[in-house]
Backbone as a ProteinNet text record, in pm:
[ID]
protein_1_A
[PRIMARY]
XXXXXXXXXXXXXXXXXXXXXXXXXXXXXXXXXXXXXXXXXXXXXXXXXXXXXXXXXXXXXXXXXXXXXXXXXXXXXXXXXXXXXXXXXXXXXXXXXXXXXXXXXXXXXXXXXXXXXXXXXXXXXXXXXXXXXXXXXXXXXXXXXXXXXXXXXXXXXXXXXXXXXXXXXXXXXXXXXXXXXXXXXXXXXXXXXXXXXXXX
[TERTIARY]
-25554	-25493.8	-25600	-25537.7	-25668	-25619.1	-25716.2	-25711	-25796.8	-25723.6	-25812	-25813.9	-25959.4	-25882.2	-25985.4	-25910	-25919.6	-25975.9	-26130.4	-26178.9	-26097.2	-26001.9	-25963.1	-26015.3	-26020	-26093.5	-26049.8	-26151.8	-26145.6	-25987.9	-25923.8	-25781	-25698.4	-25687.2	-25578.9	-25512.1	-25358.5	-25331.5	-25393.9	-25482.1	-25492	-25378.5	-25411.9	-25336.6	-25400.6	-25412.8	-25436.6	-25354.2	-25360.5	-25273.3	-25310	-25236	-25209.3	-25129.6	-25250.6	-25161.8	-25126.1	-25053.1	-25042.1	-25049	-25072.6	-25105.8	-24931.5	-24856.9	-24708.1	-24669.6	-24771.8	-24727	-24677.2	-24646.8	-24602.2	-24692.7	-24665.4	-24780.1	-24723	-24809.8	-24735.2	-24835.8	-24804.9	-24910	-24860.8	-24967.8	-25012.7	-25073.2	-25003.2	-25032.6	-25177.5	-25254	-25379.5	-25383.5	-25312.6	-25317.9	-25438.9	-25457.5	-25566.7	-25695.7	-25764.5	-25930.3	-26010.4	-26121.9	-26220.4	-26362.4	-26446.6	-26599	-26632.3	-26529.8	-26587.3	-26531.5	-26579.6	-26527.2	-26345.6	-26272	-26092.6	-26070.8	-25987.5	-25929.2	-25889	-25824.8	-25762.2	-25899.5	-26025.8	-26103.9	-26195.9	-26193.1	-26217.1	-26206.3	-26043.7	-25990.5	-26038.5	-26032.9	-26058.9	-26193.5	-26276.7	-26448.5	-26474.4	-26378.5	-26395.6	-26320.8	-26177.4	-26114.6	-26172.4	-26224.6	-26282.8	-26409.7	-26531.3	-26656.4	-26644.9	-26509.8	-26475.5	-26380.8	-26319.8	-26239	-26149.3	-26042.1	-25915.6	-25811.6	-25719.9	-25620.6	-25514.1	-25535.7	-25419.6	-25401.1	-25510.2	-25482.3	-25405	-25452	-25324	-25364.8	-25461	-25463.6	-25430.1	-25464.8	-25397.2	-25260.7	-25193.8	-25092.7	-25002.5	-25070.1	-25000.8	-25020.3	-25150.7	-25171.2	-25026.1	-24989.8	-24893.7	-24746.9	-24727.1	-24587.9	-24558.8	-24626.7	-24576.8	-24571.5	-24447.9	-24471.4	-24422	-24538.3	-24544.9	-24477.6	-24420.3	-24337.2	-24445.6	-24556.9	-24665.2	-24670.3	-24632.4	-24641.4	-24497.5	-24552.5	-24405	-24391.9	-24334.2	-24300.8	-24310.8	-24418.3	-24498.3	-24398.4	-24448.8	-24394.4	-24403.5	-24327.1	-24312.6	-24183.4	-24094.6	-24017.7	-24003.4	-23935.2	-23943.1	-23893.4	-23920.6	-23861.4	-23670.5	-23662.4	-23478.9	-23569.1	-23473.4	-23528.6	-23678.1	-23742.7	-23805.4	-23890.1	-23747	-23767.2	-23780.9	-23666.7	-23642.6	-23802.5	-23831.1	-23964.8	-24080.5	-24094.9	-24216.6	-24185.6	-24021.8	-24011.4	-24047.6	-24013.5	-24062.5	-24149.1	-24269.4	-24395.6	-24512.4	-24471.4	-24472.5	-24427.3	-24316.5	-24271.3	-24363.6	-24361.8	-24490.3	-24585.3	-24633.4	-24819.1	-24862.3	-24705.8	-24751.6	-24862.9	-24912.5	-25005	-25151.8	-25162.9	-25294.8	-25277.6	-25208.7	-25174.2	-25286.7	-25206.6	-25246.4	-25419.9	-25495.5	-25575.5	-25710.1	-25649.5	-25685.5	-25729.6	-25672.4	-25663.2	-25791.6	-25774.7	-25858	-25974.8	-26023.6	-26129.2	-26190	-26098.4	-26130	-26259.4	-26123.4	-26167.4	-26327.3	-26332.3	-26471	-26578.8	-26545.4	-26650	-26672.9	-26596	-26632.3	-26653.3	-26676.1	-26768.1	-26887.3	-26902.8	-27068.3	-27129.1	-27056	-27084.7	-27155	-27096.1	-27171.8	-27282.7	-27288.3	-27456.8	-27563.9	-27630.7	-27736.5	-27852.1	-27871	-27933.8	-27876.1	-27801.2	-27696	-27781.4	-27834.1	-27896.5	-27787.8	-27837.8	-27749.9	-27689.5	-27767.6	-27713.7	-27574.6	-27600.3	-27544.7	-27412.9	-27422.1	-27273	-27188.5	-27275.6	-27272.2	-27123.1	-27207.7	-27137.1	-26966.6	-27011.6	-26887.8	-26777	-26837.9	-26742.2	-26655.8	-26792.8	-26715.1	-26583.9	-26613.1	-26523.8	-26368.9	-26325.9	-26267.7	-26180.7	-26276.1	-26226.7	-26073.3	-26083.6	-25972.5	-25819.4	-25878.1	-25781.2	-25734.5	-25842.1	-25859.8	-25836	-25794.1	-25838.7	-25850.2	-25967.3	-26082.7	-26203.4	-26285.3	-26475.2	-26454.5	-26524.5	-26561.8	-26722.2	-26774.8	-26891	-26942.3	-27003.7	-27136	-27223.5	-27254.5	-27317	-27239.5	-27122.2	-26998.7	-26984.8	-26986.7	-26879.5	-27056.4	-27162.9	-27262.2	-27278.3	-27296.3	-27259.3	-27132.2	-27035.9	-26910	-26950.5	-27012.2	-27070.1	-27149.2	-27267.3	-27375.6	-27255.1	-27162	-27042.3	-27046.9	-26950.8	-26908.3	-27014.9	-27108.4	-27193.5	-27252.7	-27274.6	-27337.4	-27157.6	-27058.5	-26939.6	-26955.3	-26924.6	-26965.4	-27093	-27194	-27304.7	-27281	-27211.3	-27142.5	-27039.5	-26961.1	-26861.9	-26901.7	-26988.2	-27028.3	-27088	-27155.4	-27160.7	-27053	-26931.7	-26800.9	-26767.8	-26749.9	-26711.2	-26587.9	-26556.7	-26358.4	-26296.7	-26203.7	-26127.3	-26183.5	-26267.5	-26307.9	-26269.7	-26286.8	-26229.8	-26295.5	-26231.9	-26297.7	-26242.1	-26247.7	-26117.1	-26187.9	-26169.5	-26181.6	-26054.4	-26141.1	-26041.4	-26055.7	-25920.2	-25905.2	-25891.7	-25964.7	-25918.5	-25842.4	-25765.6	-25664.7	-25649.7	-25743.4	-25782.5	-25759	-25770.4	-25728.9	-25593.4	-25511.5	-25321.7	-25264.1	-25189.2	-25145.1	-24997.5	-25036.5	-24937.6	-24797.3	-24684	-24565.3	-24490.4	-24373.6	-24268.6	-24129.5	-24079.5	-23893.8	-23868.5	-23779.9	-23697.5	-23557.4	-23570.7	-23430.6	-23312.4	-23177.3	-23092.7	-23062.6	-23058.4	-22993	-22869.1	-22865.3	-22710.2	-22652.6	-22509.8	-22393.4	-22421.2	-22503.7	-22547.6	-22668.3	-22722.6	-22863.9	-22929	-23001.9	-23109.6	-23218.8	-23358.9	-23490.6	-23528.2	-23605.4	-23666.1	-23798.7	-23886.4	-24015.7	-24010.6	-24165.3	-24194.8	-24291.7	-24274.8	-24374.3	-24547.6	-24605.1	-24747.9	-24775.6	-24706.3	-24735.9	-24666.1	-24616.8	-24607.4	-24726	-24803.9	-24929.3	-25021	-24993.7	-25110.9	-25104.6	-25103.8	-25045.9	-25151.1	-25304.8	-25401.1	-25405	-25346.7	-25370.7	-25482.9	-25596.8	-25625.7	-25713.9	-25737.4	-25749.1	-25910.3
-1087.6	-1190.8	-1293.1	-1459.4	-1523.6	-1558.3	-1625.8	-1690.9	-1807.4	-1914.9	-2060.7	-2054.4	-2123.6	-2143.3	-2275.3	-2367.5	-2481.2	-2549.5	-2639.8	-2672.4	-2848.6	-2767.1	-2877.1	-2930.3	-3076.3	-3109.9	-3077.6	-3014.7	-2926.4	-3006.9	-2934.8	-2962.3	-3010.5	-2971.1	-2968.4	-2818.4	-2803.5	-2686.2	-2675.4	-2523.9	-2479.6	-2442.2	-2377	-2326.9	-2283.8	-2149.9	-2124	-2116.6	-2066.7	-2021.1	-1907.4	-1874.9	-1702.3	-1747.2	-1664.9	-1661.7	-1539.5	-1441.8	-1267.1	-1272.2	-1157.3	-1121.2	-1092.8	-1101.8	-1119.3	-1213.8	-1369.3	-1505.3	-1571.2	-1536.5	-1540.4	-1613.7	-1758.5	-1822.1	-1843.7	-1828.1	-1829.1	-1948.8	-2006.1	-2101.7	-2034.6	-2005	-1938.6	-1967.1	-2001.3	-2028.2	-2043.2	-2049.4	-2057.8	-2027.7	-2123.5	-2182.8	-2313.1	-2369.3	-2478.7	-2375.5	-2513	-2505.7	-2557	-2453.7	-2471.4	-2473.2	-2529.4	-2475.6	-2367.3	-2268.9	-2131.2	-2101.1	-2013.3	-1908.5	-1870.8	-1932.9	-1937.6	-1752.3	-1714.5	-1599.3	-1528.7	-1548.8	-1509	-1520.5	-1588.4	-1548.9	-1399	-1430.9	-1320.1	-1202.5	-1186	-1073.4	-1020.7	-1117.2	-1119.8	-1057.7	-1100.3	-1044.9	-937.8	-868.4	-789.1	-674.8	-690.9	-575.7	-560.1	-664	-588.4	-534.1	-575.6	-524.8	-391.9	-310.3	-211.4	-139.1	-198.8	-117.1	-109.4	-225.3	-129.3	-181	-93.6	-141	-165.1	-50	-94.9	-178.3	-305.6	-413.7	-530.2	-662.5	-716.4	-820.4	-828.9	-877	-766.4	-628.7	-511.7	-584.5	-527.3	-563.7	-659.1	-743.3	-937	-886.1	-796.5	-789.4	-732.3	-648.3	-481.6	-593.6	-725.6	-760.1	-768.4	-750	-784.5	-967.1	-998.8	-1133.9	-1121.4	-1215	-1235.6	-1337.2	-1355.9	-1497.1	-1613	-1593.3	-1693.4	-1742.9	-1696.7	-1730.5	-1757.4	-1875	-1994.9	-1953.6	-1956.6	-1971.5	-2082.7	-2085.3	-2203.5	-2215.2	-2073.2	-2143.6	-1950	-1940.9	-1805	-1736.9	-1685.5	-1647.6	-1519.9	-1479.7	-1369	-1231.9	-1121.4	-986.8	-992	-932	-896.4	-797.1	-806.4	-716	-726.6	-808.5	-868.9	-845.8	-905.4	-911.8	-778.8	-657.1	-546.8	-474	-486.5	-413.1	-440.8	-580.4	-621.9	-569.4	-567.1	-521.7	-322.8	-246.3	-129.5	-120	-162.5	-170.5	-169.3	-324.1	-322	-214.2	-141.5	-47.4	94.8	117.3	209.3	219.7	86.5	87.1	19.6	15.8	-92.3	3.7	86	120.9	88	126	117.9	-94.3	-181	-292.9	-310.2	-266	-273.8	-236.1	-146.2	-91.1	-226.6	-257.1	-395.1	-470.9	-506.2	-656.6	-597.8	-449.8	-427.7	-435.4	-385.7	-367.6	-504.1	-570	-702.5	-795.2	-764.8	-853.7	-749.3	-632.7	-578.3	-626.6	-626.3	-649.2	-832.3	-886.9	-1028.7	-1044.8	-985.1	-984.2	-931.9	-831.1	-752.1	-882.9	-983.4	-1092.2	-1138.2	-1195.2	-1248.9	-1297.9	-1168.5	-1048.1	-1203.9	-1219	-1277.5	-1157	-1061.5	-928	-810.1	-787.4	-677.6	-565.1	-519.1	-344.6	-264.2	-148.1	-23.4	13.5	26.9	-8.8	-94.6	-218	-337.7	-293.4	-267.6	-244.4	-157.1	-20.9	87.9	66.5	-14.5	-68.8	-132.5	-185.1	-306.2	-194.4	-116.9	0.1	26.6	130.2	203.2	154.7	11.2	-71.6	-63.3	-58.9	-58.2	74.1	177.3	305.1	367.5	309.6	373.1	315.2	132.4	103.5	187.5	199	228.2	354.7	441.7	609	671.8	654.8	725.3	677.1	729.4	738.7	589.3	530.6	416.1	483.4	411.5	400.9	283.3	285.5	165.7	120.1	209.1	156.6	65.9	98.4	47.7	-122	-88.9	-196.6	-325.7	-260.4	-366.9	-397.1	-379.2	-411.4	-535.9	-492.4	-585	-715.1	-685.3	-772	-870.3	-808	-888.5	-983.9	-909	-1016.5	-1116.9	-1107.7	-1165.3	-1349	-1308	-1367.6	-1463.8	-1380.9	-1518.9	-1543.7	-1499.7	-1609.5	-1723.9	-1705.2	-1817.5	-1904.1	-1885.8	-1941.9	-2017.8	-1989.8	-2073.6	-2140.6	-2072.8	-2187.1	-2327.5	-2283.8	-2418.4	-2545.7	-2468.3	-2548.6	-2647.2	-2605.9	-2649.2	-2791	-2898	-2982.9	-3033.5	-3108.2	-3136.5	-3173.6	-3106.9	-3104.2	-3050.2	-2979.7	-2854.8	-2725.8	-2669.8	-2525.1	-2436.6	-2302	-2215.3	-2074.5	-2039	-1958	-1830.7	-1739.2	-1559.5	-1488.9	-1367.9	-1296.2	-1142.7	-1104.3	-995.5	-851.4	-772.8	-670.2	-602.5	-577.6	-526.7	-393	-319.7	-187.8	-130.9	-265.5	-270.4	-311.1	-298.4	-328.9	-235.9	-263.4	-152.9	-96.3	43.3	142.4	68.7	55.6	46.8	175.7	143.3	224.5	226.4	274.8	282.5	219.4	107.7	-20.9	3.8	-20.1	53.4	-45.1	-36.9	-96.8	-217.6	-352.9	-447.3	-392	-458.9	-382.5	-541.1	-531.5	-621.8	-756.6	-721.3	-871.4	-954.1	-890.5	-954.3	-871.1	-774	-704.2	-793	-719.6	-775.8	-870.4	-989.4	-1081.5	-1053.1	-1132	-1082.8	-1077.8	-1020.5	-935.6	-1038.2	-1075.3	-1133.5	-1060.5	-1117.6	-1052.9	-1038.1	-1151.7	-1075.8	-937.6	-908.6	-733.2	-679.6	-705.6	-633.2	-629.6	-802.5	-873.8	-987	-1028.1	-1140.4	-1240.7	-1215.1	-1281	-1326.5	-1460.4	-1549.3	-1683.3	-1720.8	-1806.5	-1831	-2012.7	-2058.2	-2068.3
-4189.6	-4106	-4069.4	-4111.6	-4067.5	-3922.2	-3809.5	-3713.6	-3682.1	-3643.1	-3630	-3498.3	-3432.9	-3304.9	-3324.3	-3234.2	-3227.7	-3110.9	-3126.1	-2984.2	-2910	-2789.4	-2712.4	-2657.3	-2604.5	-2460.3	-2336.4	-2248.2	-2111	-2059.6	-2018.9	-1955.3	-1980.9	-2112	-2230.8	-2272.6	-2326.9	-2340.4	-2472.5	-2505.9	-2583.2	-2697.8	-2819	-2901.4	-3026.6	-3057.9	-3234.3	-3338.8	-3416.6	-3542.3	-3628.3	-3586.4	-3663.1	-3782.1	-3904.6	-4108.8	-4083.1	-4067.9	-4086.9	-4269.6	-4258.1	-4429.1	-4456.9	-4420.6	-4476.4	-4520.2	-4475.6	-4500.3	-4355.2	-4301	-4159.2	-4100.9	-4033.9	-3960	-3799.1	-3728	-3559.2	-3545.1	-3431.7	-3332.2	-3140.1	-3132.1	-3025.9	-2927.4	-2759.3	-2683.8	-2583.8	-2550.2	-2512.3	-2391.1	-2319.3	-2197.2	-2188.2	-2084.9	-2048.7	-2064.4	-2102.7	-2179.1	-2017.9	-2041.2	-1938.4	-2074.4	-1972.8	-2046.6	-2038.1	-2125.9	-2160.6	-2307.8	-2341.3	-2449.1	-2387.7	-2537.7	-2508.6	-2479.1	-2394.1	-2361.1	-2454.3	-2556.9	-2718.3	-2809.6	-2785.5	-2872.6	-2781.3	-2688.4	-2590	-2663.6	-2635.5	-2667.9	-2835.3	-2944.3	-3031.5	-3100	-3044.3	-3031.9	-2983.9	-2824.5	-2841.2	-2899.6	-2922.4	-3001.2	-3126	-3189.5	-3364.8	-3308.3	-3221.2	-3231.2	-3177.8	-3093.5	-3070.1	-3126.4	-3281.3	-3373.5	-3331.7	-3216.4	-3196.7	-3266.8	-3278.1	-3351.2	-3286.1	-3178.4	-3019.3	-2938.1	-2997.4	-2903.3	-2913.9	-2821.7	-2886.9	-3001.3	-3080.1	-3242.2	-3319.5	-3304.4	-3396.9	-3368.1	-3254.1	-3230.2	-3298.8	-3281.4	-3384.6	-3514.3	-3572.2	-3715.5	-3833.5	-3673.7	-3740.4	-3688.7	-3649.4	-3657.9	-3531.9	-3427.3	-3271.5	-3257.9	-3158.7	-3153.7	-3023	-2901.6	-2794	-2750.1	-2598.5	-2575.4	-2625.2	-2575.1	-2664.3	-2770.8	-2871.9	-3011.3	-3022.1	-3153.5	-3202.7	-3362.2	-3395.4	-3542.4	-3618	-3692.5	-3787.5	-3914.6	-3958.5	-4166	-4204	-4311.5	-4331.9	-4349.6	-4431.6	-4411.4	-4348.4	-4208.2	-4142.1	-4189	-4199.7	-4241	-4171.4	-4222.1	-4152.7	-4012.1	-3932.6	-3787.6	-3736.1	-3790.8	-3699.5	-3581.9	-3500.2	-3382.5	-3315.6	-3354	-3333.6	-3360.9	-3454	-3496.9	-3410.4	-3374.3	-3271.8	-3155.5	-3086.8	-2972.8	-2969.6	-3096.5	-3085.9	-3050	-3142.2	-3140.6	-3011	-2933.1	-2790.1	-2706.3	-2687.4	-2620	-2671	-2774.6	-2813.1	-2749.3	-2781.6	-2724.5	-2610.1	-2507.2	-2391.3	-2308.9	-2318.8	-2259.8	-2303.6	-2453.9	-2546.6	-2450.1	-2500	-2480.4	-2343.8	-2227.3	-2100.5	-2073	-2118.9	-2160.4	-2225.4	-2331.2	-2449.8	-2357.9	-2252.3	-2214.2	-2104	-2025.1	-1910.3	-1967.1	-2071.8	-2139.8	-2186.9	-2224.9	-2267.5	-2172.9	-2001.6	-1887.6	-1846.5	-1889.2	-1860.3	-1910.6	-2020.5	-2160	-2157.7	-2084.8	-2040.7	-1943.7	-1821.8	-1689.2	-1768.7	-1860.5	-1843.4	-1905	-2045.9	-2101.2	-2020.4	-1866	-1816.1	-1681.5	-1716.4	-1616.1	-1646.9	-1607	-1607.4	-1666.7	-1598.9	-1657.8	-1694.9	-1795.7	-1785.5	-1812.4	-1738.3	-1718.5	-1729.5	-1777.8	-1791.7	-1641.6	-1489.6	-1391.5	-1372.3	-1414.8	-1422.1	-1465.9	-1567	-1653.9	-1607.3	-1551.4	-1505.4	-1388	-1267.3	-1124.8	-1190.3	-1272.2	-1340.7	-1423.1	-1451.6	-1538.9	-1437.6	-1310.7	-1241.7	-1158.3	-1111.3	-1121.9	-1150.9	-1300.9	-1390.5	-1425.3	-1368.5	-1453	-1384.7	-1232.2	-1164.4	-1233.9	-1302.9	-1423	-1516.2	-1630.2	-1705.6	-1766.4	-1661.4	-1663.5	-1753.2	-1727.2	-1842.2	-1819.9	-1981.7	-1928.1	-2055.5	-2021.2	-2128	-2202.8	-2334.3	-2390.7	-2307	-2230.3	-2196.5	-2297.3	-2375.7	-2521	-2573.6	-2610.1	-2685.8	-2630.2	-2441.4	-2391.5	-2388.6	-2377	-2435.5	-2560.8	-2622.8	-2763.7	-2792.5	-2729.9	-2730	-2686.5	-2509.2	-2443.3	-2518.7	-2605.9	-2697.8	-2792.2	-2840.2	-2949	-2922.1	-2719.2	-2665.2	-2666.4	-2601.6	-2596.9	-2689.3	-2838	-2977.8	-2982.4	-2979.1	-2974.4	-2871.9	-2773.5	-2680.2	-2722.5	-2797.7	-2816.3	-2922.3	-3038.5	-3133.8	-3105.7	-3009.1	-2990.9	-2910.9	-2808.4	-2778.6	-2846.8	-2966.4	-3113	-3147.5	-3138.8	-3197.2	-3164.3	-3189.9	-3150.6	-3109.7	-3007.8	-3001.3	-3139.1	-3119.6	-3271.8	-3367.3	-3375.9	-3455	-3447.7	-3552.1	-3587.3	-3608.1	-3568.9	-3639.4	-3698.8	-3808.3	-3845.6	-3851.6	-3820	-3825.2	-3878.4	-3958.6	-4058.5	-3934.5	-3935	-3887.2	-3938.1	-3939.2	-4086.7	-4088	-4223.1	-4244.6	-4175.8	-4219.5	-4112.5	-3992.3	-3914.3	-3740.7	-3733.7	-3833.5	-3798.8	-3740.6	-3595.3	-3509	-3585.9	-3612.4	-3715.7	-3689.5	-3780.8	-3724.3	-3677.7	-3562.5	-3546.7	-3546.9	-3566.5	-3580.6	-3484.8	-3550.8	-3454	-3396.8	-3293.6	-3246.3	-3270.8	-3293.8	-3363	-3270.2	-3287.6	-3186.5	-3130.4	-2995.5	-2952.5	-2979.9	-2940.9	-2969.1	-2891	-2816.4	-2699.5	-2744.3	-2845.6	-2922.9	-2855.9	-2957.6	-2929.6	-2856.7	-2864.8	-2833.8	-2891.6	-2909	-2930.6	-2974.2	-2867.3	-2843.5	-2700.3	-2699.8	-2554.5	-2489	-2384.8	-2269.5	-2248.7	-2322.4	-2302.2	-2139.6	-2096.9	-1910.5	-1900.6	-1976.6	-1908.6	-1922.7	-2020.8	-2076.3	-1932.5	-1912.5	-1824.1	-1826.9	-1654.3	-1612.2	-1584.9	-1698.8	-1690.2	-1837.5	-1857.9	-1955.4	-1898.7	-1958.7	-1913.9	-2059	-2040.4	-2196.1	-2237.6
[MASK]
++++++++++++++++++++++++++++++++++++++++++++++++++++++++++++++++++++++++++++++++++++++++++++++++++++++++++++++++++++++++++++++++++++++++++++++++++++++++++++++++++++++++++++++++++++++++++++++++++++++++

């Protein structure tokens, strides 16, 4: 799956574009651009430098489509919609999880000194979220991603691009779509269920 994301000028709505390896192209909501590293590349940097597949680019990879995302070019599968809404209902937890980890691994980003302490406080933080033990190795490491992304992107100029391949590898498994009922099944799913922290 490729992904562009595209540099706006500060207080403008963002937007990328998702190719899925089906042919399938979305354009995908952002929200407004600040002088930082975009929220969706966020997420992006850190779900591959941590292998997940449960998050939400696995997620988009394996056929989920968020109220965020539009329909570009592509002809769509039959059920669809039904299949992305399984999918979501599956993994709204792994989902919920994605995004906490995300917002961790972009605070430790940006420690001025991120000591093992450092990260440590910021985990513990997190964990009563999270429940569970995180890798601190892991979530620095991510952190370091985080970071030469932001360092290149500030490279980027307005109206410049930059496209990342997502690997096939990290596509969140599919699951059995439950049948539309007579009123119109599911659609897509509101990434604010996941998390009601979109910012661009």
């Amino acid at each position: 799956m490729r992904v562009t994301f595209i540099r706006f000028p500060e207080n403008r709505r963002a937007w990328s574009l998702i190719e899925r390896d089906d042919g399938v192209a979305y354009r995908m909501d952002g929200g407004s651009v600040a002088d930082r590293l975009p929220h969706d590349l966020v997420h992006f940097t850190v779900e591959r430098a941590l292998g997940m597949a449960d998050g939400i680019w696995g997620a988009i990879a394996g056929g989920a489509v968020f109220d965020s995302m539009h329909h570009e070019a592509g002809r769509r599968a039959p059920h669809a919609a039904e299949r992305s809404a399984a999918l979501i209902r599956a993994y709204g937890e792994h989902l919920h999880r994605a995004e906490l980890i995300a917002g961790l691994v972009d605070r430790v980003a940006a420690l001025s000194a991120p000591t093992p302490p450092a990260i440590a406080r910021l985990a513990a933080d997190s964990l009563q979220w999270l429940d569970g033990v995180v890798d601190l190795v892991q979530i620095e490491s991510a952190a370091a991603a985080v970071r030469d992304a932001a360092g290149q992107w500030r490279d980027v100029p307005v109206d410049g691009r930059v496209t990342l391949h997502w690997p096939a590898r990290l596509r969140m498994p599919a699951v059995p779509a439950r049948p539309a009922s007579r009123r119109g099944g599911p659609t897509r799913a509101r990434r604010g269920r996941v998390s009601a922290r979109r910012t661009g």
